[in-house]
C-alpha distance (Angstrom), angle and dihedral (degrees) to the residues before:
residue distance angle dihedral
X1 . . .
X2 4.10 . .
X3 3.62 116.7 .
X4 3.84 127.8 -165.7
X5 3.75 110.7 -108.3
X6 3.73 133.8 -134.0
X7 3.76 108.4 -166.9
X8 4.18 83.0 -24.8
X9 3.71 100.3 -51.0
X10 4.29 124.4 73.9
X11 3.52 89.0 -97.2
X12 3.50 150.7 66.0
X13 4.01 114.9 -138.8
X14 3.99 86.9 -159.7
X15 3.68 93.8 50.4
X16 4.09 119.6 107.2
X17 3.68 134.7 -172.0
X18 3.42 107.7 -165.9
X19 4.04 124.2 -154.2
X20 3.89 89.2 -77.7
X21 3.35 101.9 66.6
X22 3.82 135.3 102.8
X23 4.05 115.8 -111.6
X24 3.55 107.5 -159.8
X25 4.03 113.3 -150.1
X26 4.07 120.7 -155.1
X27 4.31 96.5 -151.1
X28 3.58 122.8 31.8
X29 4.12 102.5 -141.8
X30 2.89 135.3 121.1
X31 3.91 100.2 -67.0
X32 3.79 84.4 62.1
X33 3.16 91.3 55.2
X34 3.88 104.7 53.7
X35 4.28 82.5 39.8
X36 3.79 86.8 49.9
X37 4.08 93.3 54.3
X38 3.65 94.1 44.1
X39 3.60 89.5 43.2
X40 3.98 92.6 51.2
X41 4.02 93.8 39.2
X42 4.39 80.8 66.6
X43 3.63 92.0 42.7
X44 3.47 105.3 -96.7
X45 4.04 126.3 145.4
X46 3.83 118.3 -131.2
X47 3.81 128.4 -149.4
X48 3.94 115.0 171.4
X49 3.96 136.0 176.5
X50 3.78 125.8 -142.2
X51 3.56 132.2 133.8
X52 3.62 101.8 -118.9
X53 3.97 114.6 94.1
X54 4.07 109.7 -127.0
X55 4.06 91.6 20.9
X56 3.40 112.1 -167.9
X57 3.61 88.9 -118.0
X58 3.86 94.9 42.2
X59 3.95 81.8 57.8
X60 3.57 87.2 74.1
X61 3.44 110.5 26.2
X62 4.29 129.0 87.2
X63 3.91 86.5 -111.7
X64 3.66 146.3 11.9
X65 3.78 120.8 -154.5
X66 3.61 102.6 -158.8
X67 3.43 102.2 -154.4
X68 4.26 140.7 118.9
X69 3.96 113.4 -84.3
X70 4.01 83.3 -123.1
X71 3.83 87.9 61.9
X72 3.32 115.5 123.5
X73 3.47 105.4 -170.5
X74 3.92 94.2 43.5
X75 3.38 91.4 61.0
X76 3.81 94.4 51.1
X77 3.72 85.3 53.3
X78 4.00 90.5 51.5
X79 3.77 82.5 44.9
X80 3.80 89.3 61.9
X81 3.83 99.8 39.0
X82 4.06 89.3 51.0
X83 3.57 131.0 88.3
X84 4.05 85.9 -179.2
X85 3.51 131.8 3.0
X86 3.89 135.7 -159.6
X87 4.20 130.4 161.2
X88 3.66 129.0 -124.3
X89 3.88 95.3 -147.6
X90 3.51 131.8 43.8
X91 3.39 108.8 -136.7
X92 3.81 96.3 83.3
X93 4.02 122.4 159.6
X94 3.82 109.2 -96.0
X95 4.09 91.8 -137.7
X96 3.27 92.0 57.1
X97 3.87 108.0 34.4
X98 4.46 72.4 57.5
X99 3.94 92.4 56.3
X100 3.68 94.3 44.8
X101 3.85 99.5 50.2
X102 4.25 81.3 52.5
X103 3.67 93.7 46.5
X104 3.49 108.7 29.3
X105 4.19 138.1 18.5
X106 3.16 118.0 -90.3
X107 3.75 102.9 167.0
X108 4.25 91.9 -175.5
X109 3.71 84.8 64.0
X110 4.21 126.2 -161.4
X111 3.44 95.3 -84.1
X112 3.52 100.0 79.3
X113 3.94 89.3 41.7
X114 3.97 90.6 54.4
X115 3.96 84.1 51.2
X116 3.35 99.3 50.7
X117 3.72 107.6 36.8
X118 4.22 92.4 62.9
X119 3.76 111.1 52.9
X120 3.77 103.0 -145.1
X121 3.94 92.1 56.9
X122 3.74 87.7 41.2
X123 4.11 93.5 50.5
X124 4.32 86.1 41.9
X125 3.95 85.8 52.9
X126 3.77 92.0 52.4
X127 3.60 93.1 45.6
X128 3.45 87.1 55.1
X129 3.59 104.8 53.1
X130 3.69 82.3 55.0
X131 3.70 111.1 -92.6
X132 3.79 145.1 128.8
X133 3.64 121.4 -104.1
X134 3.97 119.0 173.3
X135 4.04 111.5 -97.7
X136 3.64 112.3 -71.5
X137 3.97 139.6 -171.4
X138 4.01 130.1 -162.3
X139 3.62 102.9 -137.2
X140 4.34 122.7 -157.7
X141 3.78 94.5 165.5
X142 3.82 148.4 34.5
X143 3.97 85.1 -118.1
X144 4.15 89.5 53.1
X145 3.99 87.5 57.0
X146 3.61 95.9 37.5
X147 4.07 79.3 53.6
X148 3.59 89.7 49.4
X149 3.47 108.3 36.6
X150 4.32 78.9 61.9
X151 3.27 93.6 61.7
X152 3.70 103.7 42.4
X153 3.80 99.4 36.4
X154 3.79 127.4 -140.5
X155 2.95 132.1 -31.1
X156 3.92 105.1 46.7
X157 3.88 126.3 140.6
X158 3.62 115.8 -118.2
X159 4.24 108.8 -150.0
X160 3.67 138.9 -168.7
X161 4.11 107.5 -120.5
X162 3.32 88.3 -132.4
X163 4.44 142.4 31.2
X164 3.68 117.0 14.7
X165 4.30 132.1 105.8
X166 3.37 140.3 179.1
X167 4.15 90.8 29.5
X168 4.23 96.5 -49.1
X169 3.26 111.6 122.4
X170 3.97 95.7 39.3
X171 4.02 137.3 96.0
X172 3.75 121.7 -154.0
X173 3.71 97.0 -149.8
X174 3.90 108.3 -155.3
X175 3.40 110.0 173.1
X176 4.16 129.6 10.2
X177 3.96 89.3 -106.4
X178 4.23 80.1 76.8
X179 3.37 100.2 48.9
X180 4.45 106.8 89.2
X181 4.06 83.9 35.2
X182 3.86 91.5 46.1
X183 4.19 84.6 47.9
X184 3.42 94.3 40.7
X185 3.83 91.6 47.7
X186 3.76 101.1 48.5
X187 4.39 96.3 36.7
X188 3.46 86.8 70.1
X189 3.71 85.8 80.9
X190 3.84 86.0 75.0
X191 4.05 82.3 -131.9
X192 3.77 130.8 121.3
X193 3.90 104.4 -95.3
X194 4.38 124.6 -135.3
X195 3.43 125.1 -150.1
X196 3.63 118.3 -149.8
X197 3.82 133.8 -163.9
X198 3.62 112.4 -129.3
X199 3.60 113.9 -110.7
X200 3.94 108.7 -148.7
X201 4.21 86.3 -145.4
X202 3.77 123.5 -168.3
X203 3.97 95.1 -153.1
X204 3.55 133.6 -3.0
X205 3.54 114.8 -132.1
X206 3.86 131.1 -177.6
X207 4.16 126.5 -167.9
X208 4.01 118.3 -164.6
X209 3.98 109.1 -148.7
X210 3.93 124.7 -169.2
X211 3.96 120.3 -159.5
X212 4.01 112.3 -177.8
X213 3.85 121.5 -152.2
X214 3.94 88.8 -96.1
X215 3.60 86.2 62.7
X216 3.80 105.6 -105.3
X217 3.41 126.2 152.2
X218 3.28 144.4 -156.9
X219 4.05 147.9 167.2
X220 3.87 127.1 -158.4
X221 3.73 115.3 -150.8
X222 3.69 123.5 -70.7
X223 4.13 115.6 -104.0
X224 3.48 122.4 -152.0
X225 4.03 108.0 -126.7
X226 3.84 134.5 -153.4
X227 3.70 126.0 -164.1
X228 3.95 130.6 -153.6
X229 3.35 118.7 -167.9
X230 4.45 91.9 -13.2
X231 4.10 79.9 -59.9
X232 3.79 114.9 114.6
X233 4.13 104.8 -110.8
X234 3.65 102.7 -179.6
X235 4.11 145.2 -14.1
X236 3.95 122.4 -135.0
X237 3.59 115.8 -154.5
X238 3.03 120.8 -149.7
X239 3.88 89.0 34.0
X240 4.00 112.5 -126.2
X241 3.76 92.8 -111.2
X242 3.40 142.7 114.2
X243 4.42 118.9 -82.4
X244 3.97 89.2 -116.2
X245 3.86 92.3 42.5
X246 4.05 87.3 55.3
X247 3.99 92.5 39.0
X248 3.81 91.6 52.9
X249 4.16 93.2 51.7
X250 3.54 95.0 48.0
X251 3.63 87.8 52.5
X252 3.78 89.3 42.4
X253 4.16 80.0 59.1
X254 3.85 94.8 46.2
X255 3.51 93.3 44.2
X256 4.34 92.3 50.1
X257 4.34 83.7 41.6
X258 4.18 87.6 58.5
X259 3.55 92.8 35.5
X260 3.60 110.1 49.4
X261 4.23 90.1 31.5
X262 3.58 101.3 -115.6
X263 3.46 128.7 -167.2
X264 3.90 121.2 -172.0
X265 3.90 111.6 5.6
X266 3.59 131.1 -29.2
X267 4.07 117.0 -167.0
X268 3.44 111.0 -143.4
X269 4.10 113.3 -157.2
X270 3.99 115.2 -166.4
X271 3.65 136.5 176.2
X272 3.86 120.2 -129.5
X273 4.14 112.8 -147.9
X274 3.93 115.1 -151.5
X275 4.07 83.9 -105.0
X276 3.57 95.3 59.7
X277 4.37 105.5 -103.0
X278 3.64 110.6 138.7
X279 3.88 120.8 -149.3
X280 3.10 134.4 -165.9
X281 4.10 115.7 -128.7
X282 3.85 102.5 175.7
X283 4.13 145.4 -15.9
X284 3.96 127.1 -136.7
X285 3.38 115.8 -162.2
X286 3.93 100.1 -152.8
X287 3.67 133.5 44.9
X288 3.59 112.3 -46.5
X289 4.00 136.3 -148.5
X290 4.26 88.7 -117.4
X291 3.65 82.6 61.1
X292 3.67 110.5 53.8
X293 4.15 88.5 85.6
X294 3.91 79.3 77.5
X295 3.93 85.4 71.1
X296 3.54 95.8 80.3
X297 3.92 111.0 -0.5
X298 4.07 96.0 57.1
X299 3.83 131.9 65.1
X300 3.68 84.7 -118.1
X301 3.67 126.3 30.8
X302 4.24 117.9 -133.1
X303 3.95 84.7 -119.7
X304 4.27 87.0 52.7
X305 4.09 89.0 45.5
X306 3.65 93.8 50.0
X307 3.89 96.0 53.8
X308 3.71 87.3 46.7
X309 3.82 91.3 52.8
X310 3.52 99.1 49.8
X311 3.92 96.1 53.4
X312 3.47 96.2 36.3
X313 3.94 106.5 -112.7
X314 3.43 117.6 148.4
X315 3.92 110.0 -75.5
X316 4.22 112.6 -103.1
X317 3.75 118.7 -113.2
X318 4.19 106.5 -89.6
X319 3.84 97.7 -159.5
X320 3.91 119.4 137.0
X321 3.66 114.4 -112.2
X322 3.91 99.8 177.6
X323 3.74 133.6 12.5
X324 3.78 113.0 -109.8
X325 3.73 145.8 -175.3
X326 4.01 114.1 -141.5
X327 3.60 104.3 -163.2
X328 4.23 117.5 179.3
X329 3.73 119.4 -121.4
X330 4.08 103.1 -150.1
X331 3.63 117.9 179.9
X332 4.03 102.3 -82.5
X333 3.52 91.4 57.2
X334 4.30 94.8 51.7
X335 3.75 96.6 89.1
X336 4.02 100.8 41.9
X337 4.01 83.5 47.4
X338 3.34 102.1 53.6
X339 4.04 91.7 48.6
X340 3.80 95.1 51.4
X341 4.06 86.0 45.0
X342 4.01 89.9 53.4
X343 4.18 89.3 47.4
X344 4.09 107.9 108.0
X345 4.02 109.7 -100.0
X346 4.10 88.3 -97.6
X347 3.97 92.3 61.5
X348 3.76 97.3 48.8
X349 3.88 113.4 21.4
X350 3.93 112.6 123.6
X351 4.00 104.3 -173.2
X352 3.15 122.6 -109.0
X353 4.21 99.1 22.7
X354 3.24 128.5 110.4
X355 4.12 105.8 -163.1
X356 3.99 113.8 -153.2
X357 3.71 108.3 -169.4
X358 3.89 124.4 -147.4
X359 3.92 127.5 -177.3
X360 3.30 115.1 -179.0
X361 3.97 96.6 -149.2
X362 4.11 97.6 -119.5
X363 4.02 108.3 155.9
X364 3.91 103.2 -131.3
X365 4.57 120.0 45.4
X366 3.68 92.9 -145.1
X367 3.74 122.6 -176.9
X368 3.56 108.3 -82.6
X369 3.55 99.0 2.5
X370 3.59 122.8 132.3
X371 3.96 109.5 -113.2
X372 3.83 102.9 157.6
X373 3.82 148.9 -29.6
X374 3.67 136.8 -127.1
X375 3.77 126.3 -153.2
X376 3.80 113.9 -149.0
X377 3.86 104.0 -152.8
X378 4.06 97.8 -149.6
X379 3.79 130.8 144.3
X380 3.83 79.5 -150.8
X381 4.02 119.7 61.0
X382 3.89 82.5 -169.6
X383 4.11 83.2 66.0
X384 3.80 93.5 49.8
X385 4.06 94.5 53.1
X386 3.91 90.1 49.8
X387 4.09 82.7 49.3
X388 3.60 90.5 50.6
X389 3.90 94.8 42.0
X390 3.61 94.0 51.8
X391 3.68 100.7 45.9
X392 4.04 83.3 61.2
X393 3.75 101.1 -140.2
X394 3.31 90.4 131.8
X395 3.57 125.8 47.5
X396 3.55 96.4 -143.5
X397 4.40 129.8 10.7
X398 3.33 99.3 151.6
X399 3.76 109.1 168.7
């Protein structure tokens, strides 16, 4: 990819947008969306692209080019509309991610974007800047994984380098009966494949950074994450580990912001092993689900800190001002939420939680598709899983 330089980078540390300006976003979900209110509670305009009609971001935002992210001509017409443009999802066409860094500004650039959307480039970069990632192996053959599947042992997850969230795109290989279906399985992808060694993890942790142009940095505080079925379920923050163990990821964070030249936010997830080594397991280079506690338990929300990184205002304060639960809302759990929300205060009221509701205005509640959050404001996360429990949109959370 080329990029148009500033000084030889894509952006210009003495350039500032001030609240005003237009902010272009490439993807109209729901990231957009939560960007786009921040954005517009400072001042800002909004113009976004995505080819969905009524995008949950384009339900915000001054204008909504309805239009494929391969379209060339839509994003020339973003191009013009935007003072300043940054994406909400990685996975952004290379041709045009090219036209817009000659048309438009686009001070987080392409490199970090070709970094992070292939994971062996992404887990060299980390290495690079100086951090741990679990053991990995670039596999081209059936006899490469059988190779490397010996020497890490079973289990160990077998990935595509490239495509693939919310565990597609993976293979948990168990046993070495798996391993030419698991390769034969995941090369159709016509990508390069990545072995990794299975980290037995006590916690996993993730840390959101933000580096502006003028070079500030800074890290909001880790959250401790847990998964059901690959799928984020809910956020803990603060995360139930020790003070160095949270010290040591958010300089992990800093050190992968600096490193890799990040502008905007990078999301930073880690594993935790039961004798305290923290790996990293992947980067986003965007806002990020983990983060969207920040919204209303931090001075400054991630949404906030990524509109002041982009146009080059001096970053918010990211301190903690209240424990909180984040816990996702997908599509099954839409219905059963809204009914306990509607019950008076006496029927539903857990003490000690204070439930913030967010819906992120998609059309359809499919199964296992994220439709909202809520952050339970609690000094006590044992508070926010009886909230959870007795609101029933989930048939089972037990903690």
């Amino acid at each position: 990819m080329t990029e148009r330089t500033v000084r030889g980078k894509p952006y210009d540390p003495d350039k500032v947008l001030a609240p005003g300006a237009t902010i272009g976003v490439l993807g109209g979900g729901q990231l957009g969306r939560m960007l786009a209110l921040a954005g517009r509670a400072m001042g800002y305009r909004f113009a976004t692209l995505d080819p969905t009609p009524d995008a949950p971001c384009g339900q915000v935002a001054d204008k909504q080019i309805v239009a494929g992210y391969d379209d060339i001509e839509a994003a020339r017409k973003l191009a013009e509309l935007s003072d300043v443009i940054t994406y909400e999802f990685e996975n952004v066409d290379a041709s045009v991610t090219e036209l817009l860094m000659n048309e438009s500004y686009v001070p987080q650039g392409s490199r970090l974007l070709y970094t992070t959307q292939h994971r062996l480039r992404e887990k060299r970069a980390i290495e690079a800047a100086g951090v741990k990632v679990a053991p990995y192996a670039e596999i081209g053959s059936v006899e490469q994984l059988r190779e490397a599947v010996g020497r890490f042992g079973t289990p160990c997850v077998l990935k595509t380098a490239t495509g693939g969230y919310d565990g597609k795109g993976q293979w948990v290989i168990r046993s070495a009966e798996e391993i030419e279906e698991a390769y034969a399985t995941l090369s159709r992808a016509k990508t390069e494949l990545v072995l990794e060694q299975f980290i037995r993890f006590a916690k996993e942790i993730s840390v959101i950074a933000a580096r502006s142009p003028r070079g500030e940095v800074r890290a909001f505080p880790a959250a401790e994450n847990e998964h059901v079925n690959n799928i984020l379920h809910v956020s803990i923050v603060p995360a139930r580990v020790p003070a160095d163990v949270l010290e040591r990821a958010e300089r992990m964070a800093v050190q992968i912001a600096e490193g890799l030249d990040v502008i905007g936010l990078i999301a930073v997830e880690m594993f935790l092993t039961e004798d305290g080594e923290l790996f990293v397991n992947e980067l986003a280079p965007r806002p990020h689900n983990s983060g969207h506690y920040t919204m209303e338990a931090c001075r400054t929300s991630q949404f906030e800190q990524h509109v002041r990184a982009i146009c080059n205002l001096p970053l918010g304060d990211p301190a903690l001002m209240q424990p909180v639960v984040m816990a996702n809302v997908l599509g099954e759990h839409v219905e059963p939420l809204l009914a306990w929300i509607a019950k008076p205060e006496s029927e539903r009221e857990v003490a000690g939680v204070t439930a913030k509701l967010h819906l992120y205005g998609k059309q359809e509640a499919k199964q296992g598709r994220k439709m909202g959050h809520v952050n339970l404001l609690t000094a006590s996360p044992e508070a926010a899983f009886r909230w959870i429990e007795a609101s029933n949109i989930w048939e089972s959370n037990k903690k």
